[in-house]
C-alpha positions in Angstrom: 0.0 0.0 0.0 2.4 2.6 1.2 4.9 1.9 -2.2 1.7 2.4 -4.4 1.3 5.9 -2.7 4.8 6.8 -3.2 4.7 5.7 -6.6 1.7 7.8 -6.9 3.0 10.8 -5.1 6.1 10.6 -7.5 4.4 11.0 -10.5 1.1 13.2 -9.4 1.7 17.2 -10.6 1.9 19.2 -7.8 1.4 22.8 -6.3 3.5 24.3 -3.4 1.3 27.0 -1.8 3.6 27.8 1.3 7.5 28.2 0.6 9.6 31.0 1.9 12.3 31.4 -0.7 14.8 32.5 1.6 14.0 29.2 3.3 15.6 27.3 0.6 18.7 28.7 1.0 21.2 25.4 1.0 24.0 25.2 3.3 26.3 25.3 0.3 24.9 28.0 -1.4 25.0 30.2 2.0 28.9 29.6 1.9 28.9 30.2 -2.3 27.3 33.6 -1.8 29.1 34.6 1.6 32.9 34.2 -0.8 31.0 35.7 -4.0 30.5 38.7 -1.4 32.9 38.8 0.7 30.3 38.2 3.6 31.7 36.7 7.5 29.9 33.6 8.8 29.7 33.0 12.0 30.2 28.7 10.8 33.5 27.5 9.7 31.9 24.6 7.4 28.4 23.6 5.4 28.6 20.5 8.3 28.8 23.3 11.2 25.8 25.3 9.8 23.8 22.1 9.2 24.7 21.4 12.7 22.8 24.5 13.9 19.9 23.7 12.0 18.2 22.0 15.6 15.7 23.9 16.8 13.5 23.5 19.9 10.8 26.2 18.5 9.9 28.8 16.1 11.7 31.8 17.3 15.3 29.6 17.4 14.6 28.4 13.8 14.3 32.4 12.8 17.0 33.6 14.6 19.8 31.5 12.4 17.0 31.8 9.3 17.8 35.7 9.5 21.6 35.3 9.7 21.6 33.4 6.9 19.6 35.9 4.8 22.9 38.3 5.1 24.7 36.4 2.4 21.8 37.5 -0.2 23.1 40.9 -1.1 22.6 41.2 -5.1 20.2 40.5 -7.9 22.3 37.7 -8.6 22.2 36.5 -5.5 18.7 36.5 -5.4 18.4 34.8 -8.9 20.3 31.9 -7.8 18.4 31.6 -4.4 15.2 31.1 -6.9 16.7 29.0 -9.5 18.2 26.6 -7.7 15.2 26.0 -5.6 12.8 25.7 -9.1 15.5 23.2 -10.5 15.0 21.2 -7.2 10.9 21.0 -7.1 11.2 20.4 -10.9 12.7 16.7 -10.1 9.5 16.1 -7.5 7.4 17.0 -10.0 5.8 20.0 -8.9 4.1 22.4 -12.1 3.2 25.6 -9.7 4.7 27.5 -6.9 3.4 30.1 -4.6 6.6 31.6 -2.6 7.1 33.7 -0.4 9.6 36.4 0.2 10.8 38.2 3.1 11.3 42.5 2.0 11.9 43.9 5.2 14.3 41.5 6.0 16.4 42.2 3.3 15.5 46.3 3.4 16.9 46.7 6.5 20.5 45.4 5.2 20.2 47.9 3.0 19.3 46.0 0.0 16.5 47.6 -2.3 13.6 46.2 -3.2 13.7 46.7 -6.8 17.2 44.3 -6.3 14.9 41.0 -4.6 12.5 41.5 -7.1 14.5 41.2 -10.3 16.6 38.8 -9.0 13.3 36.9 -7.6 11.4 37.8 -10.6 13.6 37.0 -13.1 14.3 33.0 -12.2 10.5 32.7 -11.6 10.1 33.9 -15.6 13.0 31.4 -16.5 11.9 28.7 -14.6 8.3 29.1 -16.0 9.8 29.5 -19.8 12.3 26.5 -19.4 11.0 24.3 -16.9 7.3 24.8 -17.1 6.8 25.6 -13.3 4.0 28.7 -13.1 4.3 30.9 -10.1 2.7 33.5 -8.2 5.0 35.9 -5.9 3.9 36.8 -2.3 5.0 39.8 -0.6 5.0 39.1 3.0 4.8 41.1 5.8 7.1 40.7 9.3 4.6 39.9 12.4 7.7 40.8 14.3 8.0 44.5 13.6 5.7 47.2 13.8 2.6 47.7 11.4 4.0 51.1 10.2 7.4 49.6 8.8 4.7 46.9 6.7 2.7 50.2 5.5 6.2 52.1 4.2 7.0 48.4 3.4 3.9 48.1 0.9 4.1 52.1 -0.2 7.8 50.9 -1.5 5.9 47.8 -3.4 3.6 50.1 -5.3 5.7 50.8 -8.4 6.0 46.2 -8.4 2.5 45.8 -8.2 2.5 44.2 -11.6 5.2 41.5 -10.4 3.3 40.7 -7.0 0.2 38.6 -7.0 -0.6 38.6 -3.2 0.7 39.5 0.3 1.6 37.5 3.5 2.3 38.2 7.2 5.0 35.7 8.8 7.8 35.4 11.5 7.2 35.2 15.3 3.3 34.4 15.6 3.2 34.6 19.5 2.3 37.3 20.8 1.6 39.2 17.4 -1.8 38.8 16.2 -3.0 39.2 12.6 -5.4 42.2 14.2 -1.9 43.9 14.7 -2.2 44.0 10.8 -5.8 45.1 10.0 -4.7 48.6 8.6 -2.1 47.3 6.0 -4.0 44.5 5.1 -7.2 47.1 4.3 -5.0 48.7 1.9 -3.6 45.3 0.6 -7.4 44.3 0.0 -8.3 48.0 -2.0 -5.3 46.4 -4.3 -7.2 44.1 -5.1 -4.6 41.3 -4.5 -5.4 38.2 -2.5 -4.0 37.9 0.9 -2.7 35.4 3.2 -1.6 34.8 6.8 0.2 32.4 8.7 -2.3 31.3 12.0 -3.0 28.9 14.2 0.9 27.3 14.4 2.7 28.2 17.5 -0.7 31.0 18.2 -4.1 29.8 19.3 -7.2 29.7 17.4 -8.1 33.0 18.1 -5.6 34.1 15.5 -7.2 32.1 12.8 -10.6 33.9 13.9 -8.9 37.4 13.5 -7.4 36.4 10.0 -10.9 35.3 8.9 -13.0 38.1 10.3 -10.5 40.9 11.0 -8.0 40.5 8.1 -10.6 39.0 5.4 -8.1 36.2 4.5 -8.1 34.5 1.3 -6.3 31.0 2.4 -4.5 30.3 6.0 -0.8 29.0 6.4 -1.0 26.2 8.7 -3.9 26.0 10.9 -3.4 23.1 13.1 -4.5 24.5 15.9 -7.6 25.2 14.1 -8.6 22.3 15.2 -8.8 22.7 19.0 -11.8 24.8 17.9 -14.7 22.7 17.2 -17.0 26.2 15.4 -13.6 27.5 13.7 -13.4 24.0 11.8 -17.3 24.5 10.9 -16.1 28.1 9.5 -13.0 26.4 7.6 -15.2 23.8 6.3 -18.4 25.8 5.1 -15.9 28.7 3.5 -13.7 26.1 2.1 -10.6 27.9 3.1 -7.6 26.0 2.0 -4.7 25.6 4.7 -1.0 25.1 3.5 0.2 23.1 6.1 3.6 22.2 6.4 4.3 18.4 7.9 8.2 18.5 8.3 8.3 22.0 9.3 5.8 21.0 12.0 7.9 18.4 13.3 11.2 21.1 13.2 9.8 23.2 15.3 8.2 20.9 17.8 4.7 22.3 16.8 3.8 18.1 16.9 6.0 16.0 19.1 6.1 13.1 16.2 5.0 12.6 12.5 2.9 9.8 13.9 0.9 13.2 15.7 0.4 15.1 12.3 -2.7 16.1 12.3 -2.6 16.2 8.3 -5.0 12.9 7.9 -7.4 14.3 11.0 -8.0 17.4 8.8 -8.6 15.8 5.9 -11.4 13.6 7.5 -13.3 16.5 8.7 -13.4 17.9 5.6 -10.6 20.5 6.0 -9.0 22.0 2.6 -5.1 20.9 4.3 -2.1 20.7 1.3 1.1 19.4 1.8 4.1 21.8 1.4 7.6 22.3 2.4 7.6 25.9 3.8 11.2 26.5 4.9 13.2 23.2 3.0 16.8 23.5 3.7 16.2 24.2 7.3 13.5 21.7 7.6 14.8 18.3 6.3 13.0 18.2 2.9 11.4 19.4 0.0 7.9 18.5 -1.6 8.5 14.8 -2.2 10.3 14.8 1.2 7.0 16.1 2.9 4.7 13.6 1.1 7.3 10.5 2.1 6.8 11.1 5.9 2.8 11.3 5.9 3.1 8.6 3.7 5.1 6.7 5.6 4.1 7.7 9.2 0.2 8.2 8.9 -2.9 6.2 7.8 -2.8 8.3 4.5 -5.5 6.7 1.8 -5.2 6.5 -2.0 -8.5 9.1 -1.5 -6.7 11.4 0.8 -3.5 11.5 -1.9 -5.5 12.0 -4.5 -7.7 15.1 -2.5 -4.3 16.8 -0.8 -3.2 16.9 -4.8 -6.5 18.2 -5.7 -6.9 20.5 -2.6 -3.4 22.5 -3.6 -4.3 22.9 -7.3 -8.0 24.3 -6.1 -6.7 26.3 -3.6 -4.5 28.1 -5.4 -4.2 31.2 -7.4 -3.9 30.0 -10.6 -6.4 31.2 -13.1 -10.2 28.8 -13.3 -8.9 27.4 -16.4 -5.7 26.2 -15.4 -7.0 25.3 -11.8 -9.5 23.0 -14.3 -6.6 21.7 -16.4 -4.3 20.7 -13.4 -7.1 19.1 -12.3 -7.7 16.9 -15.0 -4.0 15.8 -14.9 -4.1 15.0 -11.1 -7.1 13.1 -11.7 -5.8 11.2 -14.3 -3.1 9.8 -12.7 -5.5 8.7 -10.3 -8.0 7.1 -12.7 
């Protein structure tokens, strides 16, 4: 059974609707871009910085995530960060991303923004003319600082609007909820650009109810603790809000104390919209096909619940109603 879903998995098409591009920064490409710019790591080797990739919670997974970020300095830079992650999903089969990336992070090193975005920008457009993989590019905001640097953040983004098709809010979720937010979200929403916000991992359900009613959210990133909310999974499920929940990530950060905890197969039963994706990969132990191994292999995962977490990331993503239909089709085909 379990080799019949991997085979399966393997050759299904796939959308990723929750990756942080700086989260795919390799080990070897932090130390390739610290010599190409002269940067100072505080790790004498790739197997020392792969060493400090243990982390006990969110907030110790950010705080080497944003020292790595100090290597990405140039377009080039930022090119290679995308392109090397598109060349890797290509091989697990995936046709559509929906990344992530991190501004203020990189604005307060002093690197513009028109610089992430034509680096970004650029190897999504080759890696959609080459290697077939569509995109759409998130802005997200920082939870972590205040709600004025995300409004001069988006003011900055308004001459990019036509190479951004949404906005995020990530980083430290305790003790920042999305109702922090409300006021640059309202002007993300006049845009007319879909939004999205990470709730309900480390925060409590309450944060999931302010994204919904407060923020007007479009899909949620995560959500397991969703579920310790019996009326917020009857909102979920009437609304049909799709969550991008992230199985290895979850077991990182301790957010589940085992893969045999994963609440992925739970969700699915009571009718939740969950998807499978790899949020943050080279800190996290595995991309796409990485991810759908360890559900496979550690949960009661069912031909039918394959075949609807491929479905549920096609239909909950962005992707225009005629290529939502055609990716469809193909995932459906490979189930027939």
């Amino acid at each position: 059974m379990k080799s019949e879903l991997l085979e399966l998995a393997e050759k299904m098409p796939k959308a990723e609707l929750h990756l942080h591009i700086e989260g795919s920064l390799e080990p070897e490409l932090v130390f390739k871009l610290a010599k190409r710019n002269n940067v100072r790591l505080n790790y004498a080797s790739v197997d020392e910085l792969k060493a400090a990739y243990s982390f006990n919670n969110l907030q110790e997974f950010l705080d080497v995530y944003y020292a790595g970020m100090s290597v990405l300095l140039t377009e080039d830079d930022f090119y290679d960060l995308t392109w090397a992650y598109l060349k890797r999903v290509h091989e697990d089969r995936v046709v559509h991303v929906e990344i992530f990336f991190d501004p203020q992070a990189h604005l307060e090193r002093g690197v513009p923004l028109s610089i992430q975005l034509a680096g970004i920008h650029g190897a999504l457009e080759a890696g959609k003319a080459t290697l077939g993989i569509s995109y759409r590019l998130i802005l997200s905001f920082l939870r972590h600082l205040s709600e004025e640097s995300a409004l001069e953040t988006l003011q900055l983004a308004r001459p990019y609007l036509n190479q951004l098709d949404g906005f995020g809010l990530d980083s430290s979720e305790k003790g920042h909820p999305p109702e922090k937010f409300a006021r640059v979200f309202a002007e993300c929403k006049k845009l007319g650009k879909p939004i999205t916000v990470h709730a309900g991992e480390e925060g409590p359900p309450e944060y999931v109810w302010q994204a919904l009613d407060q923020l007007e959210v479009d899909r949620i990133d995560h959500g397991n603790r969703a579920l310790e909310d019996d009326a917020l999974v009857q909102r979920l499920v009437a609304t049909g809000q799709t969550l991008t929940v992230c199985p290895l990530s979850n077991l990182k950060l301790c957010v589940v104390d085992s893969m045999q905890d994963h609440p992925l197969v739970t969700m699915l039963e009571k009718g939740l919209k969950a998807t499978v994706n790899s949020d943050d990969p080279a800190y996290f132990g595995g991309y796409m096909m990485d991810n759908y191994r360890a559900v496979i292999d550690q949960l009661p995962l069912t031909r039918e619940h394959l075949h609807q977490l491929a479905r549920n990331a096609f239909a909950g993503s962005w992707l225009s109603e005629a290529d939502k239909k055609k990716h469809l089709a193909e995932v459906d085909a490979v189930f027939s």
